[in-house]
C-alpha positions, -999 to 999 in steps of 0.1 A, spaced: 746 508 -563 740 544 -567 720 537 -599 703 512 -580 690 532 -554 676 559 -578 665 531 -598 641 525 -562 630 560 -554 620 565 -595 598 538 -590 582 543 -559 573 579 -573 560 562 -604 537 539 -586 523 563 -561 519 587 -591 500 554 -610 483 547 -580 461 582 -585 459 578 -618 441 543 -618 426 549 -585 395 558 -604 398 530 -631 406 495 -604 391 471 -625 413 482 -658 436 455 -667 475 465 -666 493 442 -676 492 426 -709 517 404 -719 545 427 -707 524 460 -709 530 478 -746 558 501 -746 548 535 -766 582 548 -764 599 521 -766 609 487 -742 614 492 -704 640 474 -680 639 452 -652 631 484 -630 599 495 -647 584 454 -644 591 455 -600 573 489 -600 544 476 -616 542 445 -594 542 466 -563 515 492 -576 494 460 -589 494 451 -547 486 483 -539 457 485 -556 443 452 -547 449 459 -507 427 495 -509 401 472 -530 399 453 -503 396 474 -481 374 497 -495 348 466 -502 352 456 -464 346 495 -453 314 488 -474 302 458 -459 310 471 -425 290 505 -431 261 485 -443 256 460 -412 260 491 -393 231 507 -410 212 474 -408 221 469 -367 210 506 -366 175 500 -382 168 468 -358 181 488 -325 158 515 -336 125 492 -340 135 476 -307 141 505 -290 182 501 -288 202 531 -295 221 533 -332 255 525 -336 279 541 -358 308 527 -377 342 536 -363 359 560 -380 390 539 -387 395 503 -390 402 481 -364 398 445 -359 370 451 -330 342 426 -331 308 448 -328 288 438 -297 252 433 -310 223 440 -288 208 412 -271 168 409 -270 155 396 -234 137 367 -243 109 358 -219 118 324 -197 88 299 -205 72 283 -176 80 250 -172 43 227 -166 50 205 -139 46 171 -147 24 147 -130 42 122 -109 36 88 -117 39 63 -91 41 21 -103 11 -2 -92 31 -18 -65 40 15 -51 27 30 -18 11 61 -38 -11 65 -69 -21 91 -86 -62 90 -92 -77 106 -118 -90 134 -113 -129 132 -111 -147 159 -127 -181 175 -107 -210 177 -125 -230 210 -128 -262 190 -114 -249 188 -82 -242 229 -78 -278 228 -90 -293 205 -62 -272 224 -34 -290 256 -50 -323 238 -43 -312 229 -9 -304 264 0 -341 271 -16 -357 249 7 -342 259 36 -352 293 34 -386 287 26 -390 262 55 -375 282 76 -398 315 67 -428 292 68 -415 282 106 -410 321 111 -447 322 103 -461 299 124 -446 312 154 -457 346 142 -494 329 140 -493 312 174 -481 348 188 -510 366 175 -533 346 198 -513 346 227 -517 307 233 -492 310 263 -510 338 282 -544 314 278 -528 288 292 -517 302 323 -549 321 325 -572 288 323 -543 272 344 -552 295 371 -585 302 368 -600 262 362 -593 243 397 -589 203 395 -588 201 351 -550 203 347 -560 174 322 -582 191 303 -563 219 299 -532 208 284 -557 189 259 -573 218 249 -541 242 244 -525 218 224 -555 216 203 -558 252 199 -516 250 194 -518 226 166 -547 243 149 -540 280 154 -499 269 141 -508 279 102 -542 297 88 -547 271 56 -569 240 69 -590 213 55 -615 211 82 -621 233 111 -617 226 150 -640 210 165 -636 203 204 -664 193 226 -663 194 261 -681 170 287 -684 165 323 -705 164 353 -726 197 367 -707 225 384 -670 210 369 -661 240 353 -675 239 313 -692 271 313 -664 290 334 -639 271 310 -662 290 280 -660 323 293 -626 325 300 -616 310 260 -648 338 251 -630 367 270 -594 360 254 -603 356 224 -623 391 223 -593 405 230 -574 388 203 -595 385 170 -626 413 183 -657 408 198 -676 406 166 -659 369 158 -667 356 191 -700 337 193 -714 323 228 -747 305 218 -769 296 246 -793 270 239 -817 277 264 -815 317 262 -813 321 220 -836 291 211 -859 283 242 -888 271 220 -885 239 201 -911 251 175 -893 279 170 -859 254 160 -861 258 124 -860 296 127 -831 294 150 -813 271 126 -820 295 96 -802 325 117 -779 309 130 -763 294 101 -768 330 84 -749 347 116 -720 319 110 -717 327 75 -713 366 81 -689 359 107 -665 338 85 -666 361 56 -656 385 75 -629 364 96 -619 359 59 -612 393 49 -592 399 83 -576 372 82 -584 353 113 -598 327 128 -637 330 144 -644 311 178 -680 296 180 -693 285 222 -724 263 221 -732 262 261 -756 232 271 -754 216 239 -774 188 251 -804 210 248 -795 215 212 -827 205 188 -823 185 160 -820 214 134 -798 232 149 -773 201 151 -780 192 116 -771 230 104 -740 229 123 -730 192 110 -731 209 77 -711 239 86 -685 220 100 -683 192 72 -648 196 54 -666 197 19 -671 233 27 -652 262 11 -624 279 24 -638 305 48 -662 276 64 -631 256 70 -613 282 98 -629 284 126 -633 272 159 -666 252 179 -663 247 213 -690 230 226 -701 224 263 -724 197 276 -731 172 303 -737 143 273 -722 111 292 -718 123 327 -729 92 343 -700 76 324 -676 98 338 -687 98 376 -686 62 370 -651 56 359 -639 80 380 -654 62 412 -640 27 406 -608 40 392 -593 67 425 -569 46 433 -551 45 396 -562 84 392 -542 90 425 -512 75 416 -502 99 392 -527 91 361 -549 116 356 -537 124 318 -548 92 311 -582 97 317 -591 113 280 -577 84 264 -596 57 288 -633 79 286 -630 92 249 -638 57 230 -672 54 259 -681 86 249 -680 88 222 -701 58 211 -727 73 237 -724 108 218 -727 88 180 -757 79 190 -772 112 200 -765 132 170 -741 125 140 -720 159 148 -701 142 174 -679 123 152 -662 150 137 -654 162 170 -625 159 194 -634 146 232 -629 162 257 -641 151 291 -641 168 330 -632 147 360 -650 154 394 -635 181 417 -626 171 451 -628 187 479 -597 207 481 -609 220 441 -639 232 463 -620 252 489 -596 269 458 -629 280 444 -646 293 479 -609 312 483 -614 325 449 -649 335 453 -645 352 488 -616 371 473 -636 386 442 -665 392 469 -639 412 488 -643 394 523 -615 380 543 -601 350 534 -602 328 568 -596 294 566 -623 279 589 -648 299 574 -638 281 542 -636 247 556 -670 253 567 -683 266 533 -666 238 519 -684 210 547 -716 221 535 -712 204 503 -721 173 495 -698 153 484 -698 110 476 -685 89 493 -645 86 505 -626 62 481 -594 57 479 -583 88 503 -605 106 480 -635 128 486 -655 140 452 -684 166 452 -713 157 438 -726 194 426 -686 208 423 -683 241 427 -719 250 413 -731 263 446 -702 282 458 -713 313 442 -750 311 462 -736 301 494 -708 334 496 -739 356 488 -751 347 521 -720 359 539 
């Protein structure tokens, strides 16, 4: 036993002695075929101490070659934590059976695409296909918006046209100043409304005005004369009198000459303003021949631009009898409310009677004046009396008014035969 044991502790000194020595040199080969014994042969002892050492060596091969491996995934975790901005890790410094923890990238969570729900064909719900909108129609609702603004600037414009002449203010002026023609004068405003609306035209406005003596024609032209002097300037307002400018029928041609030369000036220069001229031809039926023909060619629509705005007015007693007439025989429709309707009924008589007297006519609007009664005659004595500066008593203007002769009652209706022509004479004599 004793031999035994020092036997043991001679061997384990060996081996840890051979374990140095061949720690340098692990892949030499040790034993071969018993070792070769330089000194001689060796027991039983020397063969267990080589087995043992031969262990040895194999376990801190091992181990070194895992050391290795672990220190080079280390190195390699520490070179991707470092592109990916992860701190480094470094290898424990002994061994241990600890599982390194590797750094997880966040991976960014994909949206999931909803899926259309399908529904079957006997089902309550489909799903349609979706219709695509085509680019024209973004276009069209582009020109709709274009339109609209330039229909709506050119509405703008008219009303800033109809402003300029201050239609309204005429209207309540001839309302007020023109006794019994309430007719007339809502014809001839919305004339001069529908004309005056926009300055491009293709013909100008022609109006022509009839009716019995002392009905109110001339006053009617000196009222549309005075307004529109203070509109457009009193160098494109034009009141013509026949019997004053042209007295002389030999002298006609002349007078046609002039006047169609003072037209033309006129509408050039309306032109270059920018407005619209107003021509009065009182007591047109004294009108010679040449004249009318001139001013059928001025007012023809073949004419150029400048010829094409304007405005004649002209005042006559052409087919007089024809309204006296008609008005006679006709009181009792006229007083039951249908005095507008007495253009429409006169215009076709006159205007065949007019046709005949000169060509002009028919490119002229009718207009005619209906008889005044007697209560028109007593406005106008009240009116008159007024402007004289008298008092305005009421029997004194009855008996003004008796003095008048007047035709015959018809139909509650009493119509003066000379209108309000001789109030002016008979208030002079107050």
């Amino acid at each position: 036993m004793p031999h035994l044991k020092m036997s043991d502790e001679s061997s384990s000194t060996s081996s840890s002695q051979l374990v140095e020595d061949f720690e340098g040199e692990p892949d030499e080969e040790v034993d071969s075929d018993g070792g070769k014994n330089q000194t001689g042969q060796r027991g039983p002892t020397a063969l267990s101490g080589f087995a043992s050492l031969r262990a040895v060596i194999r376990i801190k091969q091992k181990y070194q070659a895992m050391k290795l491996r672990r220190q080079e995934m280390a190195n390699s975790l520490a070179a991707a934590g470092s592109l990916a901005g992860a701190p480094g890790r470094t290898s424990p410094k002994i061994f241990t059976f600890e599982v390194p923890a590797f750094p997880s990238v966040p991976q960014k969570k994909k949206r999931r695409r909803k899926r259309r729900v399908l529904f079957p064909n006997g089902g309550p719900r489909k799903t349609m296909p979706k219709q695509e909108r085509s680019r024209a129609m973004y276009c069209l609702y582009l020109l709709f918006a274009i339109v609209f603004v330039q229909v709506y600037n050119a509405i703008e414009n008219l009303d800033d046209h109809v402003l300029r002449y201050d239609l309204e203010g005429l209207e309540k002026t001839l309302r007020r100043e023109v006794f019994g023609q309430q007719g007339a004068v809502e014809g001839l405003v919305h004339h001069l409304k529908d004309y005056l609306s926009t300055y491009v035209h293709n013909k100008p406005l022609v109006v022509s005005v009839h009716g019995p003596s002392g009905v109110g024609k001339s006053h009617l032209g000196r009222l549309l004369a005075g307004h529109f002097r203070s509109v457009v300037g009193d160098t494109l307002v034009l009141q013509y009198y026949v019997l004053h400018h042209c007295p002389q029928e030999a002298e006609a041609m002349q007078c046609a000459r002039n006047l169609s030369s003072l037209i033309s000036e006129m509408v050039e220069k309306a032109e270059e303003e920018e407005k619209i001229p107003l021509f009065i031809f009182d007591e047109a039926e004294h009108m010679h021949v040449e004249i009318l023909d001139v001013l059928l060619q001025l007012v023809a629509s073949k004419q150029s631009n400048e010829y094409l705005n304007a405005i004649y007015l002209f005042l006559s007693n052409l087919g007089h009898t024809h309204i006296t007439k008609h008005m006679l025989q006709n009181s009792s429709s006229i007083s039951s409310g249908r005095h507008s309707n007495l253009v429409k009924e006169l215009t076709p008589v006159l205007r065949n009677t007019l046709e005949k007297h000169h060509p002009l006519w028919t490119e002229a609007d009718i207009l005619p004046l209906g008889l005044l009664e007697k209560g028109h005659v007593m406005e106008c004595f009240l009116e008159e009396i007024t402007r004289e500066g008298f008092y305005p008593d009421h029997s004194n203007i009855e008996r003004l008014a008796g003095e008048i002769e007047y035709y015959p009652i018809v139909a509650g209706r009493e119509y003066s035969q000379s209108g309000c022509k001789q109030v002016v004479a008979k208030v002079n004599l107050l």
